[in-house]
ROTOR-551166 format. One record per residue: residue in one letter; x, y, z of N, C-alpha, C, O in turn. Coordinates in pm, 1 decimal. Layout:
# ROTOR-551166
@aa:a	n.xx:X	n.yy:Y	n.zz:Z	ca.xx:X	ca.yy:Y	ca.zz:Z	c.xx:X	c.yy:Y	c.zz:Z	o.xx:X	o.yy:Y	o.zz:Z
...
This chain:
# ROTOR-551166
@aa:x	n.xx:-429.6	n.yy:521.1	n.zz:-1402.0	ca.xx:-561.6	ca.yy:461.9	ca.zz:-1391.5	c.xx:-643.4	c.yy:536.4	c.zz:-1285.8	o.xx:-599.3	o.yy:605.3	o.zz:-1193.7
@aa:x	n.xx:-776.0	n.yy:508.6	n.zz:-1317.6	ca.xx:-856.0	ca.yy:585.4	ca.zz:-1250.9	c.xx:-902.9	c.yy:488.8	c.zz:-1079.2	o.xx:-964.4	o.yy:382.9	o.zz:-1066.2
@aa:x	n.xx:-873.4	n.yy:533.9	n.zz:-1026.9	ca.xx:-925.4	ca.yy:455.5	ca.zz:-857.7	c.xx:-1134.1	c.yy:436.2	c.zz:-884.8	o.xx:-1202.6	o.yy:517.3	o.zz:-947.0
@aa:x	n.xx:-1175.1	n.yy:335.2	n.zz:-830.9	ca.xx:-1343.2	ca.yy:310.9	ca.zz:-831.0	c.xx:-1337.3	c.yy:350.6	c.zz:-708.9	o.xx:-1260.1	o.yy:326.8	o.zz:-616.0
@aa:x	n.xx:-1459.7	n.yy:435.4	n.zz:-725.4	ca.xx:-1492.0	ca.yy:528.2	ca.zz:-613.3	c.xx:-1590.8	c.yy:389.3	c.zz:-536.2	o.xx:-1648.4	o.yy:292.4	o.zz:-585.8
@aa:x	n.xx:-1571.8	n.yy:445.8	n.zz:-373.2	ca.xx:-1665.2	ca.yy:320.4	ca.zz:-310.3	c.xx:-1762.1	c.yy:396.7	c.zz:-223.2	o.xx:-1748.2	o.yy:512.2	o.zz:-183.0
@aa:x	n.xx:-1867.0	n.yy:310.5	n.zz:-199.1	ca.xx:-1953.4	ca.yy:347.8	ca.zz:-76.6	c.xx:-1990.3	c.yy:274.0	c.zz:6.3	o.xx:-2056.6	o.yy:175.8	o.zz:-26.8
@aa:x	n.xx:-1960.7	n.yy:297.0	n.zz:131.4	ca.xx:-2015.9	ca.yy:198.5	ca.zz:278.9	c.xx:-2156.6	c.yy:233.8	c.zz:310.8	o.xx:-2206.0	o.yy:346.0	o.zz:321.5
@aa:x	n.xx:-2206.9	n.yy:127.3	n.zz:322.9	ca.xx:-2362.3	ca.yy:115.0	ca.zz:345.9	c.xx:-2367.1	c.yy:47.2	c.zz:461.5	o.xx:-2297.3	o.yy:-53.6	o.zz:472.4
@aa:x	n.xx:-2447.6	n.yy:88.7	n.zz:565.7	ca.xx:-2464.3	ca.yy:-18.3	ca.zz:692.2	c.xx:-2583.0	c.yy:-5.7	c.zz:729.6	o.xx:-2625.2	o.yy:109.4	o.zz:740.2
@aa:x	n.xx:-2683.8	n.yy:-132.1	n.zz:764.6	ca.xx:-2815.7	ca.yy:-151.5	ca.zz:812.4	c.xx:-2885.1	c.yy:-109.8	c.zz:903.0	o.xx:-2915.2	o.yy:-198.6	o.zz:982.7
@aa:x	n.xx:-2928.4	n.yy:-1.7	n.zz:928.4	ca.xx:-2968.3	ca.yy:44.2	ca.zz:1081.0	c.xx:-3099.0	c.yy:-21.3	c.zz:1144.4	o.xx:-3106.3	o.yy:-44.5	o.zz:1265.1
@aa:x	n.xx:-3199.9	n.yy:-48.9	n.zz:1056.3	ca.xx:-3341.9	ca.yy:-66.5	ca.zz:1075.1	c.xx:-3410.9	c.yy:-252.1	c.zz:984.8	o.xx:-3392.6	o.yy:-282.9	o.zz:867.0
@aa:x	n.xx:-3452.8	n.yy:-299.9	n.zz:1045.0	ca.xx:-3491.2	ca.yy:-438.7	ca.zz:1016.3	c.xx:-3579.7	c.yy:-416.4	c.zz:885.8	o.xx:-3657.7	o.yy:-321.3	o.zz:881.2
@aa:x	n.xx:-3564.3	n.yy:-519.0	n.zz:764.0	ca.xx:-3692.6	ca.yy:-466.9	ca.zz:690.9	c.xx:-3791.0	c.yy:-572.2	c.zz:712.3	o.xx:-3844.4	o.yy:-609.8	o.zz:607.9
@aa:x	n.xx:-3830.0	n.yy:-630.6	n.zz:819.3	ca.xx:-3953.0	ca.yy:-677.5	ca.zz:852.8	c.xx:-4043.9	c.yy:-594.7	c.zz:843.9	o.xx:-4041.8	o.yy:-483.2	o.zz:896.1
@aa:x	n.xx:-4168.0	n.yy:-659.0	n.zz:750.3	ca.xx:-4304.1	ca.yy:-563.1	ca.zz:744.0	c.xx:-4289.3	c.yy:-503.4	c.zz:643.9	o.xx:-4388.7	o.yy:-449.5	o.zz:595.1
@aa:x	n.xx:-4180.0	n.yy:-493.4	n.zz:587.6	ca.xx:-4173.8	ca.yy:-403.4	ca.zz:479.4	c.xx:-4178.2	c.yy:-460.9	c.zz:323.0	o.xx:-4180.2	o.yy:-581.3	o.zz:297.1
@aa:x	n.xx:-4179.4	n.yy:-360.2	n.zz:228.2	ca.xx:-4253.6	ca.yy:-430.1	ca.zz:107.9	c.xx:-4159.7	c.yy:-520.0	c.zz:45.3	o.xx:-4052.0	o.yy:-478.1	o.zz:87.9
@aa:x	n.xx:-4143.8	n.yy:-583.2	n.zz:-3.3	ca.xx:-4110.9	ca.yy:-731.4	ca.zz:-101.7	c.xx:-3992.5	c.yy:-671.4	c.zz:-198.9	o.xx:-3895.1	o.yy:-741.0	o.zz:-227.6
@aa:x	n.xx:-4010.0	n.yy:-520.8	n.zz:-253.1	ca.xx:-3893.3	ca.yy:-483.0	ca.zz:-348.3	c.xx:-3828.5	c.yy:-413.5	c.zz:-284.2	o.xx:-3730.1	o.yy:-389.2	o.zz:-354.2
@aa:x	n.xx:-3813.1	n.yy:-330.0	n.zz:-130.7	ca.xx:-3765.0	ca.yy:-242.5	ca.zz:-29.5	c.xx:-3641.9	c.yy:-409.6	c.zz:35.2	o.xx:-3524.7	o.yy:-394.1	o.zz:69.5
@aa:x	n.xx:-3708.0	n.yy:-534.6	n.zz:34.0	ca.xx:-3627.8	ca.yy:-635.5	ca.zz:127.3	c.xx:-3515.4	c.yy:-684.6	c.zz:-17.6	o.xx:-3394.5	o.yy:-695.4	o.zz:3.0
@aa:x	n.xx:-3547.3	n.yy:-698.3	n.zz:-92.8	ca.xx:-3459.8	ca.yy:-726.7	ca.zz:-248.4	c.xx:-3393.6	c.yy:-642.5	c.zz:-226.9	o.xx:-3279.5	o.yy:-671.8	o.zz:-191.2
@aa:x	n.xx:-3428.7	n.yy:-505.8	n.zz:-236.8	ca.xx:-3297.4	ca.yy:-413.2	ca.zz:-204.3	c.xx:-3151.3	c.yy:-426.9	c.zz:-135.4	o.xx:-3034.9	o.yy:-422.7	o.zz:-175.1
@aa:x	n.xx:-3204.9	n.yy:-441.9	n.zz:-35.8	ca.xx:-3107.4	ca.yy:-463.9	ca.zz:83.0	c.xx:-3039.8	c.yy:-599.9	c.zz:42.7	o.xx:-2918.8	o.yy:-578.9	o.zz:33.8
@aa:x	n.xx:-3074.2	n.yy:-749.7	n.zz:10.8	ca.xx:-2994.7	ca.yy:-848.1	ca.zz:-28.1	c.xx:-2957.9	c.yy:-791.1	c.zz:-146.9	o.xx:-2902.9	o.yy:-885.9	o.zz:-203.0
@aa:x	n.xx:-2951.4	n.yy:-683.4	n.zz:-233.5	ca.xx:-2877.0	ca.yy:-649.9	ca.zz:-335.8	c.xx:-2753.1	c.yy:-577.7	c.zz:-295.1	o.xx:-2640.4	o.yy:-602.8	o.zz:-337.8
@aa:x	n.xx:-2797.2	n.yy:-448.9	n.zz:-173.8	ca.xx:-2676.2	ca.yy:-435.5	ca.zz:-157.7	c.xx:-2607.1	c.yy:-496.1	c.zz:-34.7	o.xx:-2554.2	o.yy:-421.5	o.zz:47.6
@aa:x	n.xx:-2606.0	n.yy:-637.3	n.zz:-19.2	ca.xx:-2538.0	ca.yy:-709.4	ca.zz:44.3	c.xx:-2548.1	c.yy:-705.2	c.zz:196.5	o.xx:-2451.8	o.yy:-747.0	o.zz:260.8
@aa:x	n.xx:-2660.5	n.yy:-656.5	n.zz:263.1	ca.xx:-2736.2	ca.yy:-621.6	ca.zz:369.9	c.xx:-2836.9	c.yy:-747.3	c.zz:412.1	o.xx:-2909.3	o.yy:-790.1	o.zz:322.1
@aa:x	n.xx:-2845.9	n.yy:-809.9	n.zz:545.7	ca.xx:-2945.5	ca.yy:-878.1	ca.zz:593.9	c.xx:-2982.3	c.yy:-890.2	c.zz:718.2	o.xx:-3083.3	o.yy:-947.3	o.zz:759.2
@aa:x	n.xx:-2870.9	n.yy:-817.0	n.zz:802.0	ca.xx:-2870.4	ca.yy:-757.6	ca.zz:933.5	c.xx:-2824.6	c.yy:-640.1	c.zz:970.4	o.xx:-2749.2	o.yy:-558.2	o.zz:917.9
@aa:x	n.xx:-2881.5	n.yy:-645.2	n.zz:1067.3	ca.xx:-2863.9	ca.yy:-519.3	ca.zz:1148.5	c.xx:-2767.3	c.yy:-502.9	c.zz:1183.2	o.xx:-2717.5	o.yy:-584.8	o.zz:1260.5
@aa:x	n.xx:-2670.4	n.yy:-348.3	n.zz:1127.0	ca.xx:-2494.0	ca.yy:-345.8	ca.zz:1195.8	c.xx:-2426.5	c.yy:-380.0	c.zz:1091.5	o.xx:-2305.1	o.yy:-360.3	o.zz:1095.0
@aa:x	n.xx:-2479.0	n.yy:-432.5	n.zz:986.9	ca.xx:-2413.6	ca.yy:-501.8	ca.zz:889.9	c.xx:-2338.6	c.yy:-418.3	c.zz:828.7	o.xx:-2409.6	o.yy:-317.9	o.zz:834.8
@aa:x	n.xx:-2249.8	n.yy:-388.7	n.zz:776.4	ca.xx:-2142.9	ca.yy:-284.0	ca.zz:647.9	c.xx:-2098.7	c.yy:-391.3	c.zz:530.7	o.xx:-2034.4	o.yy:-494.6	o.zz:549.4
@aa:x	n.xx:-2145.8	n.yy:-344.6	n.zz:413.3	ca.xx:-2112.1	ca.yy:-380.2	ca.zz:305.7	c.xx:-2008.9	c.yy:-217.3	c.zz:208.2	o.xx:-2022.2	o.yy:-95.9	o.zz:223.6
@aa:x	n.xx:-1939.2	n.yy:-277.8	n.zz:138.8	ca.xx:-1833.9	ca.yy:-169.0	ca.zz:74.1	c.xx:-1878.7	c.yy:-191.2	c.zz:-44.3	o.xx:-1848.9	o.yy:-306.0	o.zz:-77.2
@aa:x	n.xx:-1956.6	n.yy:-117.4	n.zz:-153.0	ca.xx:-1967.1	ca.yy:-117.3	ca.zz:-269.1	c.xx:-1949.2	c.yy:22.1	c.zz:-402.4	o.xx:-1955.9	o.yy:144.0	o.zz:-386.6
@aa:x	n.xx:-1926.9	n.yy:-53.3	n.zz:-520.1	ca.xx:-1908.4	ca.yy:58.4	ca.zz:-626.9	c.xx:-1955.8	c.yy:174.8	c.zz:-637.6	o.xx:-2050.4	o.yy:136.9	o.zz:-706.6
@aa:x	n.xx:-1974.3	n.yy:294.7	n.zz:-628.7	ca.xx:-2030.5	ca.yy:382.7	ca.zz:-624.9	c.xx:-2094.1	c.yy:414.9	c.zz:-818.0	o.xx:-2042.4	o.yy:494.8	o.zz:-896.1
@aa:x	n.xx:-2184.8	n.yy:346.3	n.zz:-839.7	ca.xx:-2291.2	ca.yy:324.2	ca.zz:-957.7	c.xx:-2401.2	c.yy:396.3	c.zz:-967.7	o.xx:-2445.4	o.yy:413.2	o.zz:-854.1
@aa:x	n.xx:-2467.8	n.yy:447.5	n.zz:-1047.8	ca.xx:-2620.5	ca.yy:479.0	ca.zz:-1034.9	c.xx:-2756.2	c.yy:328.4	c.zz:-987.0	o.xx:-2863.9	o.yy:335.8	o.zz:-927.8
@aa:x	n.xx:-2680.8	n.yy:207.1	n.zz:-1047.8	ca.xx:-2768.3	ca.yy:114.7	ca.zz:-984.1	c.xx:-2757.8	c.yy:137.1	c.zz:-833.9	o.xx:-2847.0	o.yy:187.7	o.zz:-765.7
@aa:x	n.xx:-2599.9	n.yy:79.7	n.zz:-774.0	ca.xx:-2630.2	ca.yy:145.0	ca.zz:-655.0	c.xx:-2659.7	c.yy:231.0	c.zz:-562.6	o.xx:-2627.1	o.yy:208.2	o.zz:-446.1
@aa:x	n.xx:-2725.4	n.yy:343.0	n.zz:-597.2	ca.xx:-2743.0	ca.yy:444.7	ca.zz:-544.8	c.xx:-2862.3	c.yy:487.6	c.zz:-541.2	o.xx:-2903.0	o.yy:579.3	o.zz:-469.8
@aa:x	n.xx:-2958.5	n.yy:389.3	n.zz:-659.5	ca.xx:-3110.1	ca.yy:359.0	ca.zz:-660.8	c.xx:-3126.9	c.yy:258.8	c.zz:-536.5	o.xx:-3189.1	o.yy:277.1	o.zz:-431.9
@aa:x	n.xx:-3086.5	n.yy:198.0	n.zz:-559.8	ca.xx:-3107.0	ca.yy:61.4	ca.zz:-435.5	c.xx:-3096.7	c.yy:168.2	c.zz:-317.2	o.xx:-3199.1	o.yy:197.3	o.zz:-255.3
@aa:x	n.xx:-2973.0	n.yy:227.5	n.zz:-284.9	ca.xx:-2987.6	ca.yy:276.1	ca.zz:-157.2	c.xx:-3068.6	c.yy:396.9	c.zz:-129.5	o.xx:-3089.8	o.yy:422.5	o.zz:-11.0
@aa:x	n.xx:-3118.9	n.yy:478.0	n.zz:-224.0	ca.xx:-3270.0	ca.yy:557.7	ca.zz:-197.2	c.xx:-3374.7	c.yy:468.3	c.zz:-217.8	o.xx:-3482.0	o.yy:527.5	o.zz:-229.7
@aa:x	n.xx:-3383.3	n.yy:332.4	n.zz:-227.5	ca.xx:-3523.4	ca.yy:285.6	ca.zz:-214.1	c.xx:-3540.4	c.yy:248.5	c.zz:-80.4	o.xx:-3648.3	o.yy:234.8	o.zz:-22.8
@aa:x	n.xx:-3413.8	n.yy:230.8	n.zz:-27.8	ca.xx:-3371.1	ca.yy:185.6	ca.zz:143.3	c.xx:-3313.0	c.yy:276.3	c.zz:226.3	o.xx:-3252.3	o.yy:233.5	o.zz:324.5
@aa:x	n.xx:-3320.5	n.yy:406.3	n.zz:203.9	ca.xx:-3250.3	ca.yy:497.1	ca.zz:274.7	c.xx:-3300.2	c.yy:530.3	c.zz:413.7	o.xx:-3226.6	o.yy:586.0	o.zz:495.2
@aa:x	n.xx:-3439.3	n.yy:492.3	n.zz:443.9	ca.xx:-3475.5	ca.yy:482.8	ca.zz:601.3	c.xx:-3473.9	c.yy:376.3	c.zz:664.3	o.xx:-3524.8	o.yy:375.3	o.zz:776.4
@aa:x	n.xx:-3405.8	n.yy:237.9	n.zz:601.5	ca.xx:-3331.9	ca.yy:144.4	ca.zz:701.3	c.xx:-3159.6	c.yy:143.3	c.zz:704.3	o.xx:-3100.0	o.yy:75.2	o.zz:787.7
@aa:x	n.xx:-3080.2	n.yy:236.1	n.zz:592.2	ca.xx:-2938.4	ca.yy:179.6	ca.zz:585.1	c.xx:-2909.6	c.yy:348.5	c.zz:616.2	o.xx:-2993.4	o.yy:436.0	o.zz:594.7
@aa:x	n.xx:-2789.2	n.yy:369.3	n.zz:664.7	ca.xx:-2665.2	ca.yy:464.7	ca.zz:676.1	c.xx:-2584.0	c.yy:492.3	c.zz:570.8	o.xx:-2565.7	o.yy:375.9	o.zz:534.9
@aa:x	n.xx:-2512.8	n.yy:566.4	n.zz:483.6	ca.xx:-2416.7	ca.yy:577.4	ca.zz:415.7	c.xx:-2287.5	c.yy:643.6	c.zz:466.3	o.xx:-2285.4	o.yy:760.1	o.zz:505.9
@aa:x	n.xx:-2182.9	n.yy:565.4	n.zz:462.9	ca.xx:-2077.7	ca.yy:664.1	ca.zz:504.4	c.xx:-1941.7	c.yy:666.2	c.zz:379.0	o.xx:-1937.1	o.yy:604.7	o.zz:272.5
@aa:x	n.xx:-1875.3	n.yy:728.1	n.zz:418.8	ca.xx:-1821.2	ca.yy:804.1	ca.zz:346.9	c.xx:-1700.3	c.yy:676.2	c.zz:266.0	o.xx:-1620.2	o.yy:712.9	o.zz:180.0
């Protein structure tokens, strides 16, 4: 079987002020604070979400 590849996402930057589908983002990928790390599927959905948020979240490896 094939292993699901993952990706760690963590919150660096508040999305206060910011637009309405940039803050959906972030409660999509399981983000609502700052520091936060969520572990998710490595998807093309997710990977849209995290370039719509890529100047508040981190990706690591």
């Amino acid at each position: 079987m094939t292993e699901a590849k993952t990706i760690t996402v963590v919150q660096t930057k508040s999305p206060i002020g910011r637009p309405a589908h940039q803050r959906q983002a972030l409660v999509g990928l399981k983000l609502n604070k700052i520091g936060r790390k969520a572990v998710l599927k490595d998807t093309p959905a997710i990977r849209g979400m995290i370039e719509k948020v890529a100047h508040l979240v981190r990706v690591e490896a």
